[in-house]
Structures are given as C-alpha cells and as structure tokens.
KEZA-709049 format. One record per residue (C-alpha): chain; z, y, x. Coordinates in nm, 4 decimals. Layout:
<site><ch>A</ch><pz>Z</pz><py>Y</py><px>X</px></site>
...
This chain:
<site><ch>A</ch><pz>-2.6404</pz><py>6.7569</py><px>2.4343</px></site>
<site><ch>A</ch><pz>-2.6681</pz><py>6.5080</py><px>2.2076</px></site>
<site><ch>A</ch><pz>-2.9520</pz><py>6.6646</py><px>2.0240</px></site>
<site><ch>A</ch><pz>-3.1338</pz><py>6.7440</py><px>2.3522</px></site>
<site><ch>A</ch><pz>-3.1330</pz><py>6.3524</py><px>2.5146</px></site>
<site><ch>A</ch><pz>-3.2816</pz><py>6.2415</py><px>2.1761</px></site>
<site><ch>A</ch><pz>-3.5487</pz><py>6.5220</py><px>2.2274</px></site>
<site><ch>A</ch><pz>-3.6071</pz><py>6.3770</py><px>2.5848</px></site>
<site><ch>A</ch><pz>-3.6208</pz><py>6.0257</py><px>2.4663</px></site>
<site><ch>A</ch><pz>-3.8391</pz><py>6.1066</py><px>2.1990</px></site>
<site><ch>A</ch><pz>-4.0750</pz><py>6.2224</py><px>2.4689</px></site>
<site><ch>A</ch><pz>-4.0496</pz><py>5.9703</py><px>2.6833</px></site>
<site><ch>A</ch><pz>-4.1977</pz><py>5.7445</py><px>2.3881</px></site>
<site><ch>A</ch><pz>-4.5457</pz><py>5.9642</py><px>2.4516</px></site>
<site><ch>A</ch><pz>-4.5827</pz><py>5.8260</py><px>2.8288</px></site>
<site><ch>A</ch><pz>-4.5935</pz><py>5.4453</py><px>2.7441</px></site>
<site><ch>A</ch><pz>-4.6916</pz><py>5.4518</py><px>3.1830</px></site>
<site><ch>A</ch><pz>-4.3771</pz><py>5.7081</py><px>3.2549</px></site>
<site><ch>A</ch><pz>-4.3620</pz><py>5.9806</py><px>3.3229</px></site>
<site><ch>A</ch><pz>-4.2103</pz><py>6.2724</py><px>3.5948</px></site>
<site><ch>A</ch><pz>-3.9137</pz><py>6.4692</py><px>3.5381</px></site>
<site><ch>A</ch><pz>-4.1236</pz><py>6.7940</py><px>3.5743</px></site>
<site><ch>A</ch><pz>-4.3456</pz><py>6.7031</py><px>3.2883</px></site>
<site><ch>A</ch><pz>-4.0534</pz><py>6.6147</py><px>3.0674</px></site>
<site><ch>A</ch><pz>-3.8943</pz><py>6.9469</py><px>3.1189</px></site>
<site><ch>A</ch><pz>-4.1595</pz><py>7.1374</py><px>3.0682</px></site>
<site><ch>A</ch><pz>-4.2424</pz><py>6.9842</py><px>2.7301</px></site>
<site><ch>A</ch><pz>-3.8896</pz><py>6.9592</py><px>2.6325</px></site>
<site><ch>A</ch><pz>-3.8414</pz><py>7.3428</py><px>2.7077</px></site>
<site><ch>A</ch><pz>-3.5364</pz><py>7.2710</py><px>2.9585</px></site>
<site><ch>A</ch><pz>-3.4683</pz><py>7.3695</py><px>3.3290</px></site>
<site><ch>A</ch><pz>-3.5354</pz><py>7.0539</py><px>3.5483</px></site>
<site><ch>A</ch><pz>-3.1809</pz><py>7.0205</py><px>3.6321</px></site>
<site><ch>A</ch><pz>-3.0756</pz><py>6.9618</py><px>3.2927</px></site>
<site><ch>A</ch><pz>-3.3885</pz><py>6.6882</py><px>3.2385</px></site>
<site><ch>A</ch><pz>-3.2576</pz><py>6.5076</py><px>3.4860</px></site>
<site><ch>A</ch><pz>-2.9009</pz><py>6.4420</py><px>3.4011</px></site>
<site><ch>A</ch><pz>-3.0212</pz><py>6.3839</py><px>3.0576</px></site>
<site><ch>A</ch><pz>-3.2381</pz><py>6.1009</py><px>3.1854</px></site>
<site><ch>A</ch><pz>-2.9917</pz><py>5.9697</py><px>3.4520</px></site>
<site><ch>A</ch><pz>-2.7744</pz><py>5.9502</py><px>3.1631</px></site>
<site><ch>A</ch><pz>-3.0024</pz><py>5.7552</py><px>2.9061</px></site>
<site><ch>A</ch><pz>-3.0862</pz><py>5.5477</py><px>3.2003</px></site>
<site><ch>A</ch><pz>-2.7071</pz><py>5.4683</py><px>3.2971</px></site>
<site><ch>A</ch><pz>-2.7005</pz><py>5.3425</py><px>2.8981</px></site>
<site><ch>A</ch><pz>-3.0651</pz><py>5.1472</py><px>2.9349</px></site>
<site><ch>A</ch><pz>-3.2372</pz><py>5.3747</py><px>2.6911</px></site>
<site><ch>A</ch><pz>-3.4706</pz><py>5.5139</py><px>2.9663</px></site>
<site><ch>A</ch><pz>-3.5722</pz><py>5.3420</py><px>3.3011</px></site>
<site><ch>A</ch><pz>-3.7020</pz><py>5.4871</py><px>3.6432</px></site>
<site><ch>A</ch><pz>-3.9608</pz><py>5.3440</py><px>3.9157</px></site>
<site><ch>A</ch><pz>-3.8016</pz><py>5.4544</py><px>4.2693</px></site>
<site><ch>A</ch><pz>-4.1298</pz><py>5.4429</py><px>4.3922</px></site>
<site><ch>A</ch><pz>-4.3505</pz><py>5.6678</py><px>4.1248</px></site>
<site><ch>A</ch><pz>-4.0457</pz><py>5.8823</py><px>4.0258</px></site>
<site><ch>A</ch><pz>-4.1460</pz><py>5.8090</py><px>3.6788</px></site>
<site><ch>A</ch><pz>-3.9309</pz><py>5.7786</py><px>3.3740</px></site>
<site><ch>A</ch><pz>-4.0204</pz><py>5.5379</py><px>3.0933</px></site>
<site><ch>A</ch><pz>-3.8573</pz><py>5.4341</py><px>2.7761</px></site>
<site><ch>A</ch><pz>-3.5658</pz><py>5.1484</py><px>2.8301</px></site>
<site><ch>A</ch><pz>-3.5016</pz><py>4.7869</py><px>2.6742</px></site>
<site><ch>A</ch><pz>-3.2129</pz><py>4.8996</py><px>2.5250</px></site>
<site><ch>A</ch><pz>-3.4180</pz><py>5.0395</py><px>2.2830</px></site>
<site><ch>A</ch><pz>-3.6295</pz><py>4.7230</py><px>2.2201</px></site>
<site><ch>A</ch><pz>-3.3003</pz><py>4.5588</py><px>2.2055</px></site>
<site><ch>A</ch><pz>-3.1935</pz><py>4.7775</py><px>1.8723</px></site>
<site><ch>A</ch><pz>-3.5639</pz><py>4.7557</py><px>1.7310</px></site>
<site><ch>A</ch><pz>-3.5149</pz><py>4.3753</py><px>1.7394</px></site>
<site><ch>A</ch><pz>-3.2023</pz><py>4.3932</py><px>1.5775</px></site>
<site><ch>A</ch><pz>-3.3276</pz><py>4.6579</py><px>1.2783</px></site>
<site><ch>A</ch><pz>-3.6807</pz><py>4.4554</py><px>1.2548</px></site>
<site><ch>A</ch><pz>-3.4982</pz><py>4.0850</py><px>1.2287</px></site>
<site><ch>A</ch><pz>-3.2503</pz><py>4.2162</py><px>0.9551</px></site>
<site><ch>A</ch><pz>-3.5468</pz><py>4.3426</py><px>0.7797</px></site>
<site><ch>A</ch><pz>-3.7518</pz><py>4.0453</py><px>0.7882</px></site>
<site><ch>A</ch><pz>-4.0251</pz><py>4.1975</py><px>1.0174</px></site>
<site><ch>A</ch><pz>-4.2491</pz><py>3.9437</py><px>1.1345</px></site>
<site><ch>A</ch><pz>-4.3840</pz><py>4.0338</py><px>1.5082</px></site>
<site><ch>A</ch><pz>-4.7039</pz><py>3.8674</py><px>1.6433</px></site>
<site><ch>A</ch><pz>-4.5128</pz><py>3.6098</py><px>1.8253</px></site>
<site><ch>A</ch><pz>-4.3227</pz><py>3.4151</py><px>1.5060</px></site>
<site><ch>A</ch><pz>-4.6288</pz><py>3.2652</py><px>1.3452</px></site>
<site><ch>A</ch><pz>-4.6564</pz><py>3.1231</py><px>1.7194</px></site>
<site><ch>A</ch><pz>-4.2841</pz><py>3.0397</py><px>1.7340</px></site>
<site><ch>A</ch><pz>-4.2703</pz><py>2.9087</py><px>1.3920</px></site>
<site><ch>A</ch><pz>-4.6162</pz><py>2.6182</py><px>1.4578</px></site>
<site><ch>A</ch><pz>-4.3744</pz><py>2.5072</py><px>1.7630</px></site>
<site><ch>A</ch><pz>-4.1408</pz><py>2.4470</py><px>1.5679</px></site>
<site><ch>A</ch><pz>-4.2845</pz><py>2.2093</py><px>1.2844</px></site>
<site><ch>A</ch><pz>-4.4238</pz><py>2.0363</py><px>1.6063</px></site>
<site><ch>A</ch><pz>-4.0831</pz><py>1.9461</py><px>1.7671</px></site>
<site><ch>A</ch><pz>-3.8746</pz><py>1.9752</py><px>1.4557</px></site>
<site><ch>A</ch><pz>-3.6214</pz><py>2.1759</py><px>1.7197</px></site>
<site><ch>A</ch><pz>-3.5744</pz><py>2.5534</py><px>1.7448</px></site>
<site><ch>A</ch><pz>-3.7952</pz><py>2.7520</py><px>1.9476</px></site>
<site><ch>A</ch><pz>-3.6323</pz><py>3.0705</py><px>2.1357</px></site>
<site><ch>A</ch><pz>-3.7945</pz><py>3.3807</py><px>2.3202</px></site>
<site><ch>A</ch><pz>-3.6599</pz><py>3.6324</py><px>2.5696</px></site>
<site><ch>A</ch><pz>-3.7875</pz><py>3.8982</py><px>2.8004</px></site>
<site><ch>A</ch><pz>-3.6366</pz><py>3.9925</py><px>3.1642</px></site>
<site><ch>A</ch><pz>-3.4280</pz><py>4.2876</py><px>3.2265</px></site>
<site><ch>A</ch><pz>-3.2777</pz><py>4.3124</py><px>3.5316</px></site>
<site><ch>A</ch><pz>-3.0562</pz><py>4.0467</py><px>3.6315</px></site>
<site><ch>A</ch><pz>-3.0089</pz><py>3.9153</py><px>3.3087</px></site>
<site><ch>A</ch><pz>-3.2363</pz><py>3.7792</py><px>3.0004</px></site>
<site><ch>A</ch><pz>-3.2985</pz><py>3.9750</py><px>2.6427</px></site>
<site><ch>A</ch><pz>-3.3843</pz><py>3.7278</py><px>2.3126</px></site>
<site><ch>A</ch><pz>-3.6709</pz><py>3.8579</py><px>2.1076</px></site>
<site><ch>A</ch><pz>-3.7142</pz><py>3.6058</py><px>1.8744</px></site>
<site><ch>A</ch><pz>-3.5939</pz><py>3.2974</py><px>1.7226</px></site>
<site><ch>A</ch><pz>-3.7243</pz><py>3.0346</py><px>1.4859</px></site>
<site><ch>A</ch><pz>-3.4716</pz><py>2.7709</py><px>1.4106</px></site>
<site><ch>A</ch><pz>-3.5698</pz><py>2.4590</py><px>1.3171</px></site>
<site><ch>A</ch><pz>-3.4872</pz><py>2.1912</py><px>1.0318</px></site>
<site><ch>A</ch><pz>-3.1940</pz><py>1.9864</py><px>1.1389</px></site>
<site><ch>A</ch><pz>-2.8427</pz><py>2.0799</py><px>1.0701</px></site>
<site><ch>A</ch><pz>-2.6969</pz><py>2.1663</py><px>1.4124</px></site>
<site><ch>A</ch><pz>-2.9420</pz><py>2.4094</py><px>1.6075</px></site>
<site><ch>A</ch><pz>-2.9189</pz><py>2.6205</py><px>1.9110</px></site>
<site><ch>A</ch><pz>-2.9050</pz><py>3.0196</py><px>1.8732</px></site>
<site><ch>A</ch><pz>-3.0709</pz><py>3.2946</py><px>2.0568</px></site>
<site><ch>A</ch><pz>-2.9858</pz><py>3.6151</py><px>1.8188</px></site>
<site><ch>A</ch><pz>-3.2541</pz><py>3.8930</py><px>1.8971</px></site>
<site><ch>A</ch><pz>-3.1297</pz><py>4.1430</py><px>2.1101</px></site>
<site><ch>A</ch><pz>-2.8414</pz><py>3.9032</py><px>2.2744</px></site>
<site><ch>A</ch><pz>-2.8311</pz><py>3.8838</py><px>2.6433</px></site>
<site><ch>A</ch><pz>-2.8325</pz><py>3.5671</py><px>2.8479</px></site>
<site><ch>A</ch><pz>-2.7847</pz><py>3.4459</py><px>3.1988</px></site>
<site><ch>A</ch><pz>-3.0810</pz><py>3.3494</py><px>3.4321</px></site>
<site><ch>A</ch><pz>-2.9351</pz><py>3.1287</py><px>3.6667</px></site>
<site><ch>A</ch><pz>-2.8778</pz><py>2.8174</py><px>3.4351</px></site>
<site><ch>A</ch><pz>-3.1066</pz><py>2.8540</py><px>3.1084</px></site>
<site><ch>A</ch><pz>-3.4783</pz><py>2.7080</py><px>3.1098</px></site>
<site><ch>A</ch><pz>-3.5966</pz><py>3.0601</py><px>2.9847</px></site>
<site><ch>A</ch><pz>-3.3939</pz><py>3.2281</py><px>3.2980</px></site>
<site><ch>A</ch><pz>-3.5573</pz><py>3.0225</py><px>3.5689</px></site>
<site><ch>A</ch><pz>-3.9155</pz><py>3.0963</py><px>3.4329</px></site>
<site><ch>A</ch><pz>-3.8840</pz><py>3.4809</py><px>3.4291</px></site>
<site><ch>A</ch><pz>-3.6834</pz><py>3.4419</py><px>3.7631</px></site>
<site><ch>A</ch><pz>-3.9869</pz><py>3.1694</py><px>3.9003</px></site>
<site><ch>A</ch><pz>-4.3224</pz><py>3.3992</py><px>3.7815</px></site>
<site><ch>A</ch><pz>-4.1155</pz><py>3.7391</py><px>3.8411</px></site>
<site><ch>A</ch><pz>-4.3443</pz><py>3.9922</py><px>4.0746</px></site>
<site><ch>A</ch><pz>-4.2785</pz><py>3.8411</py><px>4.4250</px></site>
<site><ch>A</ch><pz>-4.0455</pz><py>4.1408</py><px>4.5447</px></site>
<site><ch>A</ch><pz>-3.8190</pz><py>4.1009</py><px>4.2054</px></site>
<site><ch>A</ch><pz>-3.8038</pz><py>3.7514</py><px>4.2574</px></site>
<site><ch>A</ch><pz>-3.6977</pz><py>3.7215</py><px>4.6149</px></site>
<site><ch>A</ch><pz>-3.4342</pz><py>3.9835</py><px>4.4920</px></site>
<site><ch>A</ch><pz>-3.3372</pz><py>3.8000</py><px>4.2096</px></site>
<site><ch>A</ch><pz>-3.3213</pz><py>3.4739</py><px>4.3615</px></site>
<site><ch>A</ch><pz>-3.1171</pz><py>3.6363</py><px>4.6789</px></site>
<site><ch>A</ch><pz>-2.8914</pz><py>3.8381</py><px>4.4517</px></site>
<site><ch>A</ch><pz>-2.8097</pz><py>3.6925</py><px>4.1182</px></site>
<site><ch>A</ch><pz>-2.4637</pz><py>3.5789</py><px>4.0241</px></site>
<site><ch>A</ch><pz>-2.4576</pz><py>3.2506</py><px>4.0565</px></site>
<site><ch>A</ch><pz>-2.1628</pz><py>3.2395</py><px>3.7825</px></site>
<site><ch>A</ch><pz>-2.0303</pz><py>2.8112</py><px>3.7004</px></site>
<site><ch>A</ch><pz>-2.0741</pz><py>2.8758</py><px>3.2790</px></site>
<site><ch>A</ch><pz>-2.0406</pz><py>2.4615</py><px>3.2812</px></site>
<site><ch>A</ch><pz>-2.0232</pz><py>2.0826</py><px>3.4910</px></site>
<site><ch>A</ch><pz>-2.4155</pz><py>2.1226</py><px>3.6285</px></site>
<site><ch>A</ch><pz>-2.4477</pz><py>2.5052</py><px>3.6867</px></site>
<site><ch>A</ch><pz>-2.6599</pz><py>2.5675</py><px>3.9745</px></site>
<site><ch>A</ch><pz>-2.3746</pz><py>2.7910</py><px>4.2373</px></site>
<site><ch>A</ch><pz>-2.5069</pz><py>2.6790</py><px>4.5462</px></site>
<site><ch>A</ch><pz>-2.7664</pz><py>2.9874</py><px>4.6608</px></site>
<site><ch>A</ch><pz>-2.9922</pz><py>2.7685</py><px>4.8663</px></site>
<site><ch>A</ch><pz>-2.9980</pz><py>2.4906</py><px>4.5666</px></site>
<site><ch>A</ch><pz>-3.1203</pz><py>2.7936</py><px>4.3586</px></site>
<site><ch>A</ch><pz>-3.3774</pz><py>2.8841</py><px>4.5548</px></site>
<site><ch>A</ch><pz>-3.5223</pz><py>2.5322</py><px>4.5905</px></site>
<site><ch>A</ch><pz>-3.5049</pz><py>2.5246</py><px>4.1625</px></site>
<site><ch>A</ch><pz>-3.7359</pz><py>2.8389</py><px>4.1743</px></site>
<site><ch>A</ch><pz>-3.9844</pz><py>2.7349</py><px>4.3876</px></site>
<site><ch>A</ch><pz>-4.0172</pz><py>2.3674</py><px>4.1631</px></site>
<site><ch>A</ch><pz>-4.0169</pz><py>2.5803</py><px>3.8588</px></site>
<site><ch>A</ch><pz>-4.3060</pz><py>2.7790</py><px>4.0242</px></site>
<site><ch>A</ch><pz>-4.4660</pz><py>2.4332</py><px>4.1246</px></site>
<site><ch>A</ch><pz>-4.4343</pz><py>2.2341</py><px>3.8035</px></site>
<site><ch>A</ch><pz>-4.5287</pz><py>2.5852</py><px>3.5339</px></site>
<site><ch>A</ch><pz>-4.1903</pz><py>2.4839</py><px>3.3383</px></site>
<site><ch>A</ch><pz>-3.8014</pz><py>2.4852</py><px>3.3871</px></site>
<site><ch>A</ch><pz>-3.5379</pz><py>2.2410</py><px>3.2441</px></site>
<site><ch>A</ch><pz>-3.2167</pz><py>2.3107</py><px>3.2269</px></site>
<site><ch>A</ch><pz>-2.9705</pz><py>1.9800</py><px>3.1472</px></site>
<site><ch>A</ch><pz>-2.6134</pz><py>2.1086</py><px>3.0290</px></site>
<site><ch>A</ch><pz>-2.6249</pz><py>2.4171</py><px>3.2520</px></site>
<site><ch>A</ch><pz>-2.5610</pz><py>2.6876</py><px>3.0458</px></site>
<site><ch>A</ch><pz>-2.3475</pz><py>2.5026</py><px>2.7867</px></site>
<site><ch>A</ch><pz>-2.1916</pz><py>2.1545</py><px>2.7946</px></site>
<site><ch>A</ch><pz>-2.4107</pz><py>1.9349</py><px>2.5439</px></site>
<site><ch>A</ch><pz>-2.6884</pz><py>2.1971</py><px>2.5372</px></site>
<site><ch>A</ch><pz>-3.0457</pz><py>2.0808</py><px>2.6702</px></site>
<site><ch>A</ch><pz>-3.3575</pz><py>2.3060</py><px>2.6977</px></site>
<site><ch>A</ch><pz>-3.6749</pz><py>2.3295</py><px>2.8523</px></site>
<site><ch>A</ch><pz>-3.8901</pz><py>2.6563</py><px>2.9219</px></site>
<site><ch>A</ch><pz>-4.2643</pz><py>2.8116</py><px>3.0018</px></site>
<site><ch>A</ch><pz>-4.3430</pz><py>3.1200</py><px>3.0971</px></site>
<site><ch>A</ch><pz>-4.5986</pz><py>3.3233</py><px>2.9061</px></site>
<site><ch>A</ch><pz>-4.8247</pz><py>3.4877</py><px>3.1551</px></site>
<site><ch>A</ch><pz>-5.0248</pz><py>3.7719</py><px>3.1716</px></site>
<site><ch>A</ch><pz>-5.3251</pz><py>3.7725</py><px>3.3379</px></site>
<site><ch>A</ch><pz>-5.2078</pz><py>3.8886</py><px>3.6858</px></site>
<site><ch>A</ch><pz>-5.0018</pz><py>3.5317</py><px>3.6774</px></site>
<site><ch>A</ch><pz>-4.6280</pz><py>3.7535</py><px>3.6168</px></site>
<site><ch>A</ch><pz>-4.4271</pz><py>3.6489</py><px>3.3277</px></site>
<site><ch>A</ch><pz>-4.4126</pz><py>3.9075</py><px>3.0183</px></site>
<site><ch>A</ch><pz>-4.1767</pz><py>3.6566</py><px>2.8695</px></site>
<site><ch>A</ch><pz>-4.0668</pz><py>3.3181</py><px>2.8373</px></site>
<site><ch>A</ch><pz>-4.0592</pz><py>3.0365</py><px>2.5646</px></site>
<site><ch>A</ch><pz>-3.8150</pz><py>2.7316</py><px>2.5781</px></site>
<site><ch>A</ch><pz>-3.7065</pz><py>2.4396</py><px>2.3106</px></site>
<site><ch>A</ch><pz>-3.3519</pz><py>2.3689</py><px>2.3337</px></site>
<site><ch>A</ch><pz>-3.1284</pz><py>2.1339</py><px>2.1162</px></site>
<site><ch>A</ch><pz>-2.8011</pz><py>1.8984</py><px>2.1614</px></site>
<site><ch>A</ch><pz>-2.7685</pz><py>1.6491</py><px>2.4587</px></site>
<site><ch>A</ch><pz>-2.7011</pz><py>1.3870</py><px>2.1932</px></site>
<site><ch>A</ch><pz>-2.9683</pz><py>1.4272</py><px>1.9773</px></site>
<site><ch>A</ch><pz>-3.2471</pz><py>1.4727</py><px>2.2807</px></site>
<site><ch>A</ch><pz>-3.3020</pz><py>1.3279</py><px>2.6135</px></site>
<site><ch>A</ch><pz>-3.4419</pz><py>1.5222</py><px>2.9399</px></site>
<site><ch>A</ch><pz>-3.7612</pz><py>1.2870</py><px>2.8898</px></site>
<site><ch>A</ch><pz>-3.8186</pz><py>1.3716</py><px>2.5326</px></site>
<site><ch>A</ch><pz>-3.7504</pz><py>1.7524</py><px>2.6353</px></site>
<site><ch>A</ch><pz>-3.9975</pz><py>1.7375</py><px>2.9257</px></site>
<site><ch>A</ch><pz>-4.2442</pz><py>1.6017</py><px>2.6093</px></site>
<site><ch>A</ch><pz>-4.2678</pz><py>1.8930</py><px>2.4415</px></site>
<site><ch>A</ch><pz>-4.4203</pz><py>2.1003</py><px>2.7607</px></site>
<site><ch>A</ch><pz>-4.8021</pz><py>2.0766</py><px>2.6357</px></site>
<site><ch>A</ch><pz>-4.7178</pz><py>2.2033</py><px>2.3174</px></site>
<site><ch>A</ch><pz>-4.4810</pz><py>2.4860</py><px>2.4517</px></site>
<site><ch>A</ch><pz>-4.7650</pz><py>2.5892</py><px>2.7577</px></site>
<site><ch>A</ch><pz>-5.0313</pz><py>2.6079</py><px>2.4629</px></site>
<site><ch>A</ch><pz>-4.8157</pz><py>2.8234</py><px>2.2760</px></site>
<site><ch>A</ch><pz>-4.7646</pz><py>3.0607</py><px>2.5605</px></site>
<site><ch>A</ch><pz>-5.1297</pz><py>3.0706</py><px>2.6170</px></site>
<site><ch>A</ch><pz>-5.1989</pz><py>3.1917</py><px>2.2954</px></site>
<site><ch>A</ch><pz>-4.9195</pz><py>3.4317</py><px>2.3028</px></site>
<site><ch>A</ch><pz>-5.0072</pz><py>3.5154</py><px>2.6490</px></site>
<site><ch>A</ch><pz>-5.3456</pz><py>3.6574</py><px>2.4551</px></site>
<site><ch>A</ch><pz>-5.1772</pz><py>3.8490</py><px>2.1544</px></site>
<site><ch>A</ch><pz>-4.8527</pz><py>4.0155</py><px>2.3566</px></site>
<site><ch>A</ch><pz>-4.9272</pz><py>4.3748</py><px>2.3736</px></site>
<site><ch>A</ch><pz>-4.8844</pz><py>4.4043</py><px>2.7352</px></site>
C-alpha cells in the first residue's frame, strides 16, 4: 500500500490545479475505491489536500514542509532569501517567513541577523496565528470566507501575559491589521519577544505569505519595530512579484 500512495502522490504532483479522484485512478491503474482511501489517507497526514467544492485533490504542505527542511540543510537558496537577507542588513534584526495552513502558520525561511541573541523560525516549524505578527497578517488578507472562519474559530490559546483570548478583541485586531497593511505583536507569543509583520500579496489582494522582524523586548521598542514597516512592505512587494504563485 505503501508503494501504491507514493504512486498516487507522485501523480498528484502532475495537476499543480488538482485534480479528481477518477482521473487519478485511471492513471494510477487502480479501482476508484482504492484511490480514494489512498488519498483520504495522504490527506489525513497533509501530504495531499482536497477542495469540497471542486472535488479536486492537490499535493499537501506537508510536503513543502519536508522540501524546506532537505533544501535548508543543503544550503538551497530559494528566490525569497536574497530578499530576506537585504532586510536584514537594513534592520540588523532577523527577518522570518511563513505561509498559512489551516489554522496554524508554516516557516519557510529564515535569515538571522548579526547580534548575539536572535529570534528563530526553523523552516518547516509550525506556529500559532492568534498572537504572532506573521499570524495576524495571513489571518487579516486571508480570502474573506477563510478569514471569517479563522477569526470565528481559531484557538484563542494564552501562550503569555498579552495573548489576545478574548474572541471579540480578536476580531477588532484583524480588522486594524487589515486597516493599517501590518500587524505587531508586543510579548504575545513569548514573554520578551517583539515582532512586527506584512503580508506579501498577490495580485488579487490575498496573502501568499507573510514577512515579520522580530527581536527581544529589551533590545527594541514597539516604536522602533513599527520603523521598520517601509522597509518590510517594500520587501513584500518585490517578493510579491518573484513568488511563484
């Protein structure tokens, strides 16, 4: 079975749009029956995702998720760290990105910067939404039906003092996210922790992913954060143009 879910996988990676379970068993050489348990199954581990209203299968994040992981111990440089890395050597702090899936953020890249005591977001690590700068901008310029889920749904988990629990407070936080094209989160996720996040947007205005700067409380204030928007918002513009969507 084993041998047979890599042989559906494999084909799923030919339908970058999906595709049906029909069409998969047909070029797989398997009844339909057996397709779809295969998929349900590489969907219950997040190698394969479904659209409820297409029908169509597609390849999962749990694959990016290992990619990342094989290309950053290899030293693979993706289109976004020459991006990352200019950020960087402009705030002299490290520069994260992450992608949205489901209720939770995925880190993609990382470029850490030169002091001695920097913040970490290991590619292919998951993250919270609720209370990181990243979180609230792929919550704020999610498609409107995911984000009234999201924002109606999401555990609303106390990780430290100034997590965001209350559901209406939340709510209020994603519509001034949407307002003001950035996020902040002050000691939310972690005590002493401060960061401050864009979205990168395609051209339909939804979020493909989302940039932040994040250091110590001690060594940055909110103000000086809040500082480093224009340079984070032109960065996301350019990556914005050189994401393959």
């Amino acid at each position: 079975m084993v041998g047979k879910a890599l042989r559906v996988l494999s084909l799923l990676g030919e339908y970058p749009d999906g595709a049906g379970v029909s069409e998969l068993a047909r070029r797989a050489g398997y009844p339909v029956s057996t397709t779809h348990r295969l998929l349900s199954s590489l969907q219950e581990q997040g190698f394969a995702r479904s659209d409820p209203g297409s029908k169509r299968y597609a390849l999962g994040l749990r694959l990016f998720e290992l990619g990342q992981r094989v290309s950053h111990a290899r030293g693979f440089a993706g289109v976004a760290l020459p991006v990352l890395r200019a950020l960087t050597e402009q705030t002299g702090e490290p520069t994260l990105m992450a992608v949205l899936d489901g209720h939770e953020q995925v880190y993609v890249h990382s470029v850490q910067g030169p002091r001695q005591i920097q913040i970490r977001g290991e590619p292919g690590l998951r993250g919270p939404l609720h209370c990181t700068a990243m979180g609230k901008c792929l919550v704020a310029f999610a498609p409107a039906p995911v984000r009234e889920e999201l924002v109606g749904s999401l555990e609303l988990a106390e990780l430290a003092p100034r997590t965001i629990t209350s559901r209406e407070e939340f709510a209020r936080e994603i519509r001034s996210v949407r307002s003001r094209g950035y996020a902040m989160a002050d000691e939310e996720h972690e005590p002493g922790i401060r960061a401050v996040g864009v979205p990168i947007l395609g051209p339909d205005g939804v979020a493909m992913a989302a940039l932040s700067t994040a250091a110590p409380a001690y060594r940055i204030s909110v103000a000086e954060l809040e500082a480093f928007v224009p340079a984070l918002q032109e960065a996301a513009r350019e990556l914005g143009a050189v994401l393959p969507r």
